[in-house]
C-alpha positions as a printed NumPy array, in Angstrom:
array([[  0.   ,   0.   ,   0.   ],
       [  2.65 ,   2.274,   1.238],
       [  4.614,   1.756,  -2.323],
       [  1.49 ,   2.438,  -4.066],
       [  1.133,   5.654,  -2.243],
       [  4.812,   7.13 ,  -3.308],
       [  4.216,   5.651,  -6.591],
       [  0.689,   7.867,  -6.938],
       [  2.03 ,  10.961,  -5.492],
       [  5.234,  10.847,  -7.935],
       [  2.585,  10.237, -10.596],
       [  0.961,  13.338,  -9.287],
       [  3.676,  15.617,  -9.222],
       [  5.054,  14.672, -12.245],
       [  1.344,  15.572, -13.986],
       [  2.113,  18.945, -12.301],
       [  5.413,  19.751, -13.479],
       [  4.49 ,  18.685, -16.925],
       [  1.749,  21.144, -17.057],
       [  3.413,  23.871, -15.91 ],
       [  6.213,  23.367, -18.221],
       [  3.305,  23.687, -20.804],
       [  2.183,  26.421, -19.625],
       [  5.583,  28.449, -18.999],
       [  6.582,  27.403, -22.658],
       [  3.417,  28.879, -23.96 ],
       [  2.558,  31.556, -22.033],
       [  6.742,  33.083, -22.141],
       [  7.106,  32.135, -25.917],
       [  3.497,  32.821, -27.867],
       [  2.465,  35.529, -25.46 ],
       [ -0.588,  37.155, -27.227],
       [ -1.412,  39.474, -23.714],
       [ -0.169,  42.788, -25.669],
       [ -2.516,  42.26 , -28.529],
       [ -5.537,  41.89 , -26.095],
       [ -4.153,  45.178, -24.175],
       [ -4.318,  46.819, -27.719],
       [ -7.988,  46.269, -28.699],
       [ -9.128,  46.935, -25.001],
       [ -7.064,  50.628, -25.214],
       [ -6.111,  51.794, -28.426],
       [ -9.047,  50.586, -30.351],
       [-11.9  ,  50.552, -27.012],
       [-11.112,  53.667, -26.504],
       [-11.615,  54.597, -23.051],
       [-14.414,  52.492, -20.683],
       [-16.556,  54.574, -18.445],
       [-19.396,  52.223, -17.325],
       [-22.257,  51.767, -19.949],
       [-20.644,  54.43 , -21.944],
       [-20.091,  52.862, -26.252],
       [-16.415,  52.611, -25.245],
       [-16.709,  50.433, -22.645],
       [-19.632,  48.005, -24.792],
       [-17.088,  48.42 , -27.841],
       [-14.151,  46.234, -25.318],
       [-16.845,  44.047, -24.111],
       [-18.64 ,  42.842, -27.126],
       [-15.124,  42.65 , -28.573],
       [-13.836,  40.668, -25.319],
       [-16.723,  38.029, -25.641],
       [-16.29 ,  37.378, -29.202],
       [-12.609,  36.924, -28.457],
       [-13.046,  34.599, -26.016],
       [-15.773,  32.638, -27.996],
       [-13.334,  32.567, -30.663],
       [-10.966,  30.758, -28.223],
       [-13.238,  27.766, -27.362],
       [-14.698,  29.31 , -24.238],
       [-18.329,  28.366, -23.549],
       [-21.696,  30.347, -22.228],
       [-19.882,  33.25 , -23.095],
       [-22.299,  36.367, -22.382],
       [-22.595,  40.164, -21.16 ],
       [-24.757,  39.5  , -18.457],
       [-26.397,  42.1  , -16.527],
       [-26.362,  42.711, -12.767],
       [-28.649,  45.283, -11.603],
       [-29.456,  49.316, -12.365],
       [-26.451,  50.851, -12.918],
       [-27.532,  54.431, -14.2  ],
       [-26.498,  56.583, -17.458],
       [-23.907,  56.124, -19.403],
       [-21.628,  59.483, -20.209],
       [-18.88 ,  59.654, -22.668],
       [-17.15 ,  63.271, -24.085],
       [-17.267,  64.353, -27.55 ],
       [-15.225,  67.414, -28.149],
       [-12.747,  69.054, -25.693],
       [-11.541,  72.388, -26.88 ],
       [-10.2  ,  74.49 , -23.803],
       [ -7.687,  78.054, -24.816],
       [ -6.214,  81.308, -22.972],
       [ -7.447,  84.15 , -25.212],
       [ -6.107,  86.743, -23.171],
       [ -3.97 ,  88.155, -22.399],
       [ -2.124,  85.612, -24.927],
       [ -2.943,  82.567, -26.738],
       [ -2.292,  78.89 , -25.412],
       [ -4.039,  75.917, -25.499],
       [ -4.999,  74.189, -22.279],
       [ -4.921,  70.505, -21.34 ],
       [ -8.144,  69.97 , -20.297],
       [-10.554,  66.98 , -20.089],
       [-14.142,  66.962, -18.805],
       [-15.212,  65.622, -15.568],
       [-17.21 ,  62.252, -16.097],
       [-21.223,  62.416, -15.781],
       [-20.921,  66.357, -16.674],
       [-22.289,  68.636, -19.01 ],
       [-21.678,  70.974, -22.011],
       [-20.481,  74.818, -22.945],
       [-23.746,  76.28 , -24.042],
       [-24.64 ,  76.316, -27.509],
       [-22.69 ,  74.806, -30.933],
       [-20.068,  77.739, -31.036],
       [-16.827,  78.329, -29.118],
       [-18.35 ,  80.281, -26.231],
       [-15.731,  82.912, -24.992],
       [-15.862,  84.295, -21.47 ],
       [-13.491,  86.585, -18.697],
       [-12.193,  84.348, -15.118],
       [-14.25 ,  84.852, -12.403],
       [-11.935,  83.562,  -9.768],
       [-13.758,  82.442,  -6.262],
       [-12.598,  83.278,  -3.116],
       [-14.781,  82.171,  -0.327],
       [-14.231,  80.64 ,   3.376],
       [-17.782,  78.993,   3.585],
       [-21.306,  78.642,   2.238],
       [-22.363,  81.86 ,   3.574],
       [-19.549,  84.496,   1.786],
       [-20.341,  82.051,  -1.215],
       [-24.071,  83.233,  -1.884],
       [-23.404,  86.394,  -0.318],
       [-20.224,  87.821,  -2.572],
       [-21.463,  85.135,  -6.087],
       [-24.895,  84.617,  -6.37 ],
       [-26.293,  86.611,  -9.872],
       [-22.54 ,  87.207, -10.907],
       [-21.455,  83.749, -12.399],
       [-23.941,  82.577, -14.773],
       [-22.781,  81.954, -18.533],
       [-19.332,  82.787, -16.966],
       [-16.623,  80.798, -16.541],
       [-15.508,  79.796, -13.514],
       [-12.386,  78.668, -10.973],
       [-11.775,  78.29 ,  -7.121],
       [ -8.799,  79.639,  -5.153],
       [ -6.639,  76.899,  -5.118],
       [ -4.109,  76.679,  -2.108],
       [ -2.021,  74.066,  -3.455],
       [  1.684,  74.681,  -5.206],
       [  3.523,  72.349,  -7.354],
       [  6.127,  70.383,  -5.947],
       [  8.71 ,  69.267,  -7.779],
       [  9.988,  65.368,  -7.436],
       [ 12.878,  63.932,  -6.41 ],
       [ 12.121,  60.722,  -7.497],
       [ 11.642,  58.19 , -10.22 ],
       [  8.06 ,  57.779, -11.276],
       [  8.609,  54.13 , -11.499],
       [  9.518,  51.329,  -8.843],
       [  9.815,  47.83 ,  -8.391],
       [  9.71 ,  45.855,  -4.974],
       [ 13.302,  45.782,  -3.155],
       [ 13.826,  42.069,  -1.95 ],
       [ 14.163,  43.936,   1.831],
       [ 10.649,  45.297,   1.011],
       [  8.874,  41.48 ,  -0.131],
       [ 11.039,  40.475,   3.032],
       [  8.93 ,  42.253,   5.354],
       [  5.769,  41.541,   3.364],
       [  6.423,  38.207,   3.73 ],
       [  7.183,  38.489,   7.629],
       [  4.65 ,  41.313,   8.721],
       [  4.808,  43.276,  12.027],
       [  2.069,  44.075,  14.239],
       [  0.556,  47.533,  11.958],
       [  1.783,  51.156,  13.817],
       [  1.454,  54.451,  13.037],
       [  4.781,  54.419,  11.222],
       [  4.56 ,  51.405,   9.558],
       [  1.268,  53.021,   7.74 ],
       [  2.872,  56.401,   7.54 ],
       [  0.707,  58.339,   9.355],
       [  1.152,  61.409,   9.625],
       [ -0.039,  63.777,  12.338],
       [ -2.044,  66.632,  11.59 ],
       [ -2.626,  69.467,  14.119],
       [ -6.496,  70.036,  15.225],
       [ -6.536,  73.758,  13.437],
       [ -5.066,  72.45 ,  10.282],
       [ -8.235,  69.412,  10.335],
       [-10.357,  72.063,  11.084],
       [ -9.609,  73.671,   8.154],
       [ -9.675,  70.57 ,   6.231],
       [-13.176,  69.759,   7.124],
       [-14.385,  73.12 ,   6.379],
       [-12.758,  73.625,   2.834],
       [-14.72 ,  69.966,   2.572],
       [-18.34 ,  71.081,   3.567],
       [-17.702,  73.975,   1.314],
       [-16.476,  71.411,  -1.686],
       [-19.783,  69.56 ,  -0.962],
       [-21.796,  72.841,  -1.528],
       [-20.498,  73.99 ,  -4.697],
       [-22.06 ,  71.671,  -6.746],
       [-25.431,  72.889,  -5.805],
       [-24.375,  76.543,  -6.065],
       [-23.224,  75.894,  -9.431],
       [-26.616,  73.934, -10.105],
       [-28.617,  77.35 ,  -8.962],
       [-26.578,  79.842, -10.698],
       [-25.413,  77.944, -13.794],
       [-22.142,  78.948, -14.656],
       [-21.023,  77.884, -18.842],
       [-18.007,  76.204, -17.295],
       [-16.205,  75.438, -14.221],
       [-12.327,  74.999, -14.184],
       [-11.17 ,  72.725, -11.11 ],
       [ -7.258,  70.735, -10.872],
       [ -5.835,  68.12 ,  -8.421],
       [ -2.813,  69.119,  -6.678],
       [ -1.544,  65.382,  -7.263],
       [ -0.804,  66.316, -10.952],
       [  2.742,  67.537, -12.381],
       [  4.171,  67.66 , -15.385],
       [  0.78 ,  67.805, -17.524],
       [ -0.937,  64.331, -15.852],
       [ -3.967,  64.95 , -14.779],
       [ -5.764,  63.291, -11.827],
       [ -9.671,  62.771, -13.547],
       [-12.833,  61.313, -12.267],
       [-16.173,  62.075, -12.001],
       [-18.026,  65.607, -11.086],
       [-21.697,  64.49 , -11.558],
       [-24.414,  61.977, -11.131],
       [-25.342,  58.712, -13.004],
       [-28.492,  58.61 , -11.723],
       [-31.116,  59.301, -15.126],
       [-32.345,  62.832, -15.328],
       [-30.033,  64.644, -12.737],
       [-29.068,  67.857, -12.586],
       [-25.968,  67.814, -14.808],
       [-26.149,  71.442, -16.672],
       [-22.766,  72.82 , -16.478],
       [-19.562,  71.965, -18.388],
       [-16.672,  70.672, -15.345],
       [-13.465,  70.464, -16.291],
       [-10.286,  69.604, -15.57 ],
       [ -7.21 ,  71.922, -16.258],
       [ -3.403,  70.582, -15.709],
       [ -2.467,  72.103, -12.884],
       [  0.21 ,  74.608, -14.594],
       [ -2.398,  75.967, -16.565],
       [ -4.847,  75.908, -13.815],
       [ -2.415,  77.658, -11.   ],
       [ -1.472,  79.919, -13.836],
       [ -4.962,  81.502, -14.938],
       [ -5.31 ,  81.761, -11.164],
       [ -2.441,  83.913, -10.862],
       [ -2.756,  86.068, -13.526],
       [ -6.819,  86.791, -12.248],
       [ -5.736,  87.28 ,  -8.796],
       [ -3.44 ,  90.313,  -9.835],
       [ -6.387,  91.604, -11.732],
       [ -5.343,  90.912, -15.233],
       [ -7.752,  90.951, -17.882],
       [ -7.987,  87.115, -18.343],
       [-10.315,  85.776, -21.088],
       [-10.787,  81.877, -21.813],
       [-12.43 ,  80.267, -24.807],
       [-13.829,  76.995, -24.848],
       [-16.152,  74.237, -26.528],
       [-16.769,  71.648, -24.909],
       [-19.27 ,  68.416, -25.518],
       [-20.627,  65.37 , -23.807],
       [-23.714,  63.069, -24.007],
       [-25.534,  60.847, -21.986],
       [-26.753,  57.859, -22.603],
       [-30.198,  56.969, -20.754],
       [-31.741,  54.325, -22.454],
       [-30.524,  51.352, -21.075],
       [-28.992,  51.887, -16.842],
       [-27.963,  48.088, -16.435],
       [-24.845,  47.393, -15.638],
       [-23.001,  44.282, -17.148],
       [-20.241,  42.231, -16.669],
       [-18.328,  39.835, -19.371],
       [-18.539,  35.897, -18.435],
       [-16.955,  33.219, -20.131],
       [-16.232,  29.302, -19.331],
       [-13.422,  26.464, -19.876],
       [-15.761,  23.594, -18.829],
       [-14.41 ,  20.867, -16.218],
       [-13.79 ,  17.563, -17.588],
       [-13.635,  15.531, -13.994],
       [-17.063,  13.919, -13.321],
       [-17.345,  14.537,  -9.716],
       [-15.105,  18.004,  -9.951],
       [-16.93 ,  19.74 , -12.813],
       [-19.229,  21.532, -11.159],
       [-16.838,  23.507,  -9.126],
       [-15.402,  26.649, -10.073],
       [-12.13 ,  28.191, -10.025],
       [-12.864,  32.142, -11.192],
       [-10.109,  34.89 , -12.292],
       [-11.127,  38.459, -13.284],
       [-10.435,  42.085, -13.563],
       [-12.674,  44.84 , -14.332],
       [-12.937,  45.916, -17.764],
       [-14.422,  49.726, -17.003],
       [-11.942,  52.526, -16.833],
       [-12.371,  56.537, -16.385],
       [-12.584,  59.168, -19.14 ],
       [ -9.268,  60.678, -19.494],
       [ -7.009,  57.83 , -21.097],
       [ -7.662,  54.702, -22.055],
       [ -7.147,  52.54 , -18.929],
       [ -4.374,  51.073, -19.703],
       [ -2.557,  50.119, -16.48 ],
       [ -6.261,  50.221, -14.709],
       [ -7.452,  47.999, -15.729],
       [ -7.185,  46.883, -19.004],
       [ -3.657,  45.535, -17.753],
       [ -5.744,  43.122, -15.229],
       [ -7.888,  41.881, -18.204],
       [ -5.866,  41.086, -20.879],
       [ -3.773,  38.733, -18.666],
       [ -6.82 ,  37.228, -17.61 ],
       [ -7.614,  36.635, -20.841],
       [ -4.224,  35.79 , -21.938],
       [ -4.675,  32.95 , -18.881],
       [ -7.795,  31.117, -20.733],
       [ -5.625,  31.653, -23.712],
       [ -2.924,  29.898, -22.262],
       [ -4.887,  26.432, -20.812],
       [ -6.664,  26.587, -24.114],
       [ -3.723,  26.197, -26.33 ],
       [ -1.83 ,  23.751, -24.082],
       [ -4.593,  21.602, -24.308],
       [ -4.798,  21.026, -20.551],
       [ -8.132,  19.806, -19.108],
       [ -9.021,  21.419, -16.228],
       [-11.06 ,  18.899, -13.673],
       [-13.062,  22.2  , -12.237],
       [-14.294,  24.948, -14.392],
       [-13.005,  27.87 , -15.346],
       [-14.748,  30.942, -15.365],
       [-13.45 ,  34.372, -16.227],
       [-14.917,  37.615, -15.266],
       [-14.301,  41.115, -16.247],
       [-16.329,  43.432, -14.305],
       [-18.244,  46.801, -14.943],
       [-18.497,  49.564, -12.122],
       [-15.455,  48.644, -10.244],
       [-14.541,  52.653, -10.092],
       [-17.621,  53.36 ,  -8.975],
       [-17.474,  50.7  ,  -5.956],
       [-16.857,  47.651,  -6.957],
       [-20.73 ,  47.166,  -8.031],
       [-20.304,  45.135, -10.927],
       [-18.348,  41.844,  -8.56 ],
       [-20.42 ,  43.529,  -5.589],
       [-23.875,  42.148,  -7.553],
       [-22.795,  39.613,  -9.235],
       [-21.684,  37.668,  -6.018],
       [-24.952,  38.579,  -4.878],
       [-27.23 ,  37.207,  -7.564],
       [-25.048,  34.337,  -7.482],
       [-23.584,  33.196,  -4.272],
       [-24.893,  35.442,  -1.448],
       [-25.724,  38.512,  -0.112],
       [-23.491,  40.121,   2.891],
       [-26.164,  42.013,   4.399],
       [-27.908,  38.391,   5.283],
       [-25.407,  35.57 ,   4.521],
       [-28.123,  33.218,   3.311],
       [-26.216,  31.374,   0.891],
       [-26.938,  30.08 ,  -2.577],
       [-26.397,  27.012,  -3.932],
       [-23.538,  27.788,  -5.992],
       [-21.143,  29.819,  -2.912],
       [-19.978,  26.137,  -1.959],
       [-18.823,  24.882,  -5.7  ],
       [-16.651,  28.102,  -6.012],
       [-12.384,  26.899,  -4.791],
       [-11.534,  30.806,  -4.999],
       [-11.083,  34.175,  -6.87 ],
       [ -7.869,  35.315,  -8.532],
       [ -7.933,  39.09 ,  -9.326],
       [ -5.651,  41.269, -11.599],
       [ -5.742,  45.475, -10.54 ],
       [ -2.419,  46.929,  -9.269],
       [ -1.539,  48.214, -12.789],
       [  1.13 ,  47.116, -16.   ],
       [  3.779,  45.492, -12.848],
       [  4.653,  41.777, -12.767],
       [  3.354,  39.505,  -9.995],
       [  5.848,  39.191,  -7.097],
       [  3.416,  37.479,  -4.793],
       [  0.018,  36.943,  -3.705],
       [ -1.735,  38.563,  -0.466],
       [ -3.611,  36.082,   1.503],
       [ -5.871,  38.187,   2.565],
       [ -5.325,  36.489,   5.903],
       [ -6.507,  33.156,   4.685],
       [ -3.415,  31.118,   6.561],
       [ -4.557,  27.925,   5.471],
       [ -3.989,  28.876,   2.046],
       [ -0.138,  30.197,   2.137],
       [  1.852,  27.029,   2.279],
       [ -0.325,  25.694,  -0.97 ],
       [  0.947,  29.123,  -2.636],
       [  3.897,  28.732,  -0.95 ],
       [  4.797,  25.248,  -3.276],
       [  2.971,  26.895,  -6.688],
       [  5.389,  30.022,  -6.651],
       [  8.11 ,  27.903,  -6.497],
       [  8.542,  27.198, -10.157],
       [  8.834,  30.831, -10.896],
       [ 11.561,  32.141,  -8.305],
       [ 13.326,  32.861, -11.33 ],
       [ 10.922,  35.231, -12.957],
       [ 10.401,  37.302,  -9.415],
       [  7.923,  35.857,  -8.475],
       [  8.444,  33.841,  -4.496],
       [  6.31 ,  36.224,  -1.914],
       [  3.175,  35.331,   0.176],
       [  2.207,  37.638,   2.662],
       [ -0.951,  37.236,   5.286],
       [ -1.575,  40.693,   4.267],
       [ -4.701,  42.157,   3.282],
       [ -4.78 ,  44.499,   0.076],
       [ -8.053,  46.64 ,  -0.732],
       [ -9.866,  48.2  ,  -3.645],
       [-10.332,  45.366,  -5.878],
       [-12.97 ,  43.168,  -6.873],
       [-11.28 ,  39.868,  -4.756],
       [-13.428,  42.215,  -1.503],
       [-16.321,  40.888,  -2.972],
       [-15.925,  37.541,  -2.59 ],
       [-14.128,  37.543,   0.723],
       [-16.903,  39.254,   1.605],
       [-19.057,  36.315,   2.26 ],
       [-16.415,  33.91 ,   2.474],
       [-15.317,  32.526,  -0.251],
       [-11.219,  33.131,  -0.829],
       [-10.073,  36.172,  -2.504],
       [ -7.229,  36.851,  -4.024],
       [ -5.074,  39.732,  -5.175],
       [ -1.674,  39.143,  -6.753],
       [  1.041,  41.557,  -5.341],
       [  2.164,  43.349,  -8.385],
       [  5.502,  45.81 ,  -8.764],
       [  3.594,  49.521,  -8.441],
       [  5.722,  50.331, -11.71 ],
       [  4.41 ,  54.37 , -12.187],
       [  1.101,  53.461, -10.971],
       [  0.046,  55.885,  -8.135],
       [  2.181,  58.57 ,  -9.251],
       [  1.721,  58.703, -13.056],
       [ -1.321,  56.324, -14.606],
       [ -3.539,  55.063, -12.039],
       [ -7.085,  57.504, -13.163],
       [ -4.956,  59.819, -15.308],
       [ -5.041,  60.983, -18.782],
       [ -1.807,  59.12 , -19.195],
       [ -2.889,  56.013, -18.495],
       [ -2.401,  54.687, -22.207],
       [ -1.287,  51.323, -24.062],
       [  3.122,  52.962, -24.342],
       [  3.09 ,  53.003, -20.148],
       [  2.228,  48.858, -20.464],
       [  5.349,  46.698, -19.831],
       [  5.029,  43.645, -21.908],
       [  7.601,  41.761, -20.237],
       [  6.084,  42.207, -16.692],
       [  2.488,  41.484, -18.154],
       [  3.687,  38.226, -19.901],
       [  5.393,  36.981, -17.029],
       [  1.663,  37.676, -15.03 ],
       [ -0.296,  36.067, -17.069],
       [  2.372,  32.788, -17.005],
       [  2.164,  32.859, -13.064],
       [ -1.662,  33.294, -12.959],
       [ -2.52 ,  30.742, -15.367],
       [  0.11 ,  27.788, -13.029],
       [ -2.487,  29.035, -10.329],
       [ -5.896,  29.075, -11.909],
       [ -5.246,  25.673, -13.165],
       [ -3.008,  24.206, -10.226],
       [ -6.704,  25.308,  -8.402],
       [ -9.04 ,  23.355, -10.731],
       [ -6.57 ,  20.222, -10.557],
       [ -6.89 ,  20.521,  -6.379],
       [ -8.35 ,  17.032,  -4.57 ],
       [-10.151,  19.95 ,  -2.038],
       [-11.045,  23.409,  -2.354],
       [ -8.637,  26.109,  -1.575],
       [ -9.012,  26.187,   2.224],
       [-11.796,  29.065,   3.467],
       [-11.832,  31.483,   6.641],
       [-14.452,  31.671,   9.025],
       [-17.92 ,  32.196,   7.619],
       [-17.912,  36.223,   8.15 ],
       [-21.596,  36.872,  10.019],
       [-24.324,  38.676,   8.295],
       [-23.388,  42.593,   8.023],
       [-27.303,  43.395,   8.278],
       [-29.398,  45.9  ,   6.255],
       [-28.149,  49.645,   7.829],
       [-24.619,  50.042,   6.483],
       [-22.594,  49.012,   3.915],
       [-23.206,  45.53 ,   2.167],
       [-19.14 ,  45.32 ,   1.548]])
């Protein structure tokens, strides 16, 4: 018996090592990851929920994975979503007291310069402490003007490179975390009169949207201090809910041209902008969708379990989404690619995801888990939350996989532990008990069933791409998204080959109907 044993485990572990040869010589050699990162940027365009741009990637991502050999492929909807938005024509220029062009790009979910002609306008520049010295100094003196707020923030300028990858001191200490302090998350403190002011500049931001609504301004200039060197920081200004109030062009300036309009107003220089800009909203269908596709298990008893991978396929307005997320996806999709051409049969299925609404809070994973597994607000469970092993997600940008966070699933580290061996040599060795947020794998660890987010090299991430308007296809590093794809597809299929399910955490209890679902 006992030779039998050794003789069915060697068996075993040869089957793995074979496989991921396969899938190392495929997914290193006949990498076709850059080609899906194309279509999803360069010819998507960019992917604001429900906006043609974002149904342009994902009818184009479930014919391509039809075209593959994956089954029930479909855009399936989850729930009400709410309009879709997308801008066509950004013209923003300094008339006065000398030409130059602006870099400008329209707030998401915002409206247009009034009529079909450049509209031309002087600065009004506001300068008020609170709500009160806002109606009182503003109200009947903006409308059909253009508009900007006192900024307070200066440019800094950097010291440092744009782009990083993890030291191996840094994995070290991922690997072997500390008890969390105030250092170790870099807190900083701030003195009570400085929050004071913080909230009140705050309640005042939260007011100015209504003011504008009331005295309708053409346009209204705003920046992010987080922007040099012409990136711009650019999300959303107004509502997707169908018919609100969205009557006034927002937009974003760079913030050189911004802080410079600002000075040249505030010394009382005759300061004249011109401008057309154009957006439309799109109110006839508010569902939101999600892309689903399927390698079918072959085992008889295993084939109705699930191993899932996924990334979300929606992106903001400025760029074209490039490291966020359309990175994520087309390794996903480069995994199914992978296990397809190889020829290995997976014992579970396979099912990939690429989600809608992730920028808008993770609703498009949020709902889906919902309709199909459970709901965290009660924790009655579905039929379907036991068949699923776990959830491998792709959303830290263009950087290759170092790692995986555990998302304090301990059970699960010494299994990842063995499956990142095979690719020390491509960088790839760290598991942490860490936790990592802001990605769809929160929805599924939300009622239980394991999450996963691979820890990725941050690359120019937070400081350059991540919701910019340079967040195109030229800041994607093919190297480090073909060596992610080869290391995700070892553990999507190393999961579906699995006697047991990855290992779960404690049930979490029902979160209950007055807060937050996740």
């Amino acid at each position: 018996m006992l030779v039998f044993m050794l003789c069915l485990c060697a068996c075993l572990l040869q089957a793995q090592t074979e496989a991921t040869s396969k899938i190392r010589k495929e997914g290193l050699e006949n990498s076709g990851v850059m080609n899906f990162a194309f279509h999803l940027t360069d010819v998507s365009g960019s992917r604001l929920t429900n906006s043609p741009g974002f149904f342009r990637a994902a009818n184009w991502a479930k014919d391509e994975l039809t075209k593959m050999g994956l089954v029930n492929a479909a855009i399936e909807p989850w729930g009400d979503f709410g309009t879709g938005w997308e801008q066509t024509r950004c013209y923003v220029a300094m008339t006065a007291p000398y030409y130059t062009p602006m870099i400008a790009i329209p707030r998401a979910w915002t409206g247009s310069t009034p009529g079909k002609k450049i509209m031309s306008s002087n600065v009004i520049l506001i300068k008020a402490k609170d709500s009160a010295e806002l109606y009182q100094n503003y109200s009947g003196n903006i409308k059909d003007k253009i508009v900007m707020f006192y900024s307070r923030d200066t440019l800094r300028p950097s010291f440092t490179a744009d782009g990083e990858r993890f030291s191996d001191d840094q994995l070290a200490k991922m690997a072997n975390p500390k008890p969390d302090t105030a250092e170790r998350r870099g807190a900083r403190t701030v003195s009570p009169e400085a929050m004071a002011a913080r909230r009140q500049q705050q309640a005042l931001s939260r007011q100015m949207n209504a003011f504008y609504n009331k005295e309708k301004p053409a346009m209204v200039l705003s920046m992010n201090g987080r922007g040099n060197d012409g990136t711009l920081f650019v999300q959303n200004g107004g509502s997707v809910d169908k018919g609100a109030e969205n009557n006034y062009a927002w937009v974003m300036l760079s913030s050189d041209d911004y802080l410079r309009i600002q000075r040249l107003v505030d010394a009382g220089q005759n300061v004249q902008l011109e401008a057309d800009v154009k957006t439309k909203f799109y109110e006839n269908d508010i569902k939101g969708y999600n892309v689903i596709a399927e390698i079918p298990g072959t085992d008889p008893v295993l084939k109705d379990e699930i191993v899932m991978l996924g990334g979300h396929l929606d992106s903001w307005q400025g760029a074209t989404g490039a490291t966020d997320n359309a990175a994520g996806c087309a390794v996903m999709m480069e995994v199914v690619r992978i296990l397809k051409t190889t020829g290995l049969q997976p014992k579970r299925t396979i099912r990939i995801a690429l989600w809608s609404a992730e920028e808008q809070g993770l609703h498009g994973s949020r709902n889906y888990v919902k309709n199909h597994f459970a709901n965290p607000a009660d924790m009655i469970l579905k039929p379907d939350h036991s068949k699923v092993s776990a959830y491998y997600n792709l959303d830290n940008g263009t950087g290759k996989v170092r790692g995986i966070y555990l998302q304090g699933n301990a059970a699960a580290g010494p299994i990842f532990s063995k499956w990142l061996e095979p690719f020390y040599d491509l960088g790839a060795k760290t598991v942490t008990i860490d936790n990592t947020g802001g990605t769809d794998h929160q929805a599924f660890d939300a009622i239980g069933i394991p999450g996963f987010q691979f820890i990725q090299d941050a690359i120019e991430y937070d400081t350059r791409t991540h919701h910019t308007n340079m967040d195109t296809y030229d800041h994607l590093v093919p190297a480090d998204l073909i060596q992610a794809s080869t290391v995700i597809a070892s553990f999507v299929y190393n999961t579906a080959q699995l006697d047991q399910k990855i290992p779960r955490k404690e049930l979490p209890k029902a979160r209950g109907t007055g807060g937050r679902n996740f």
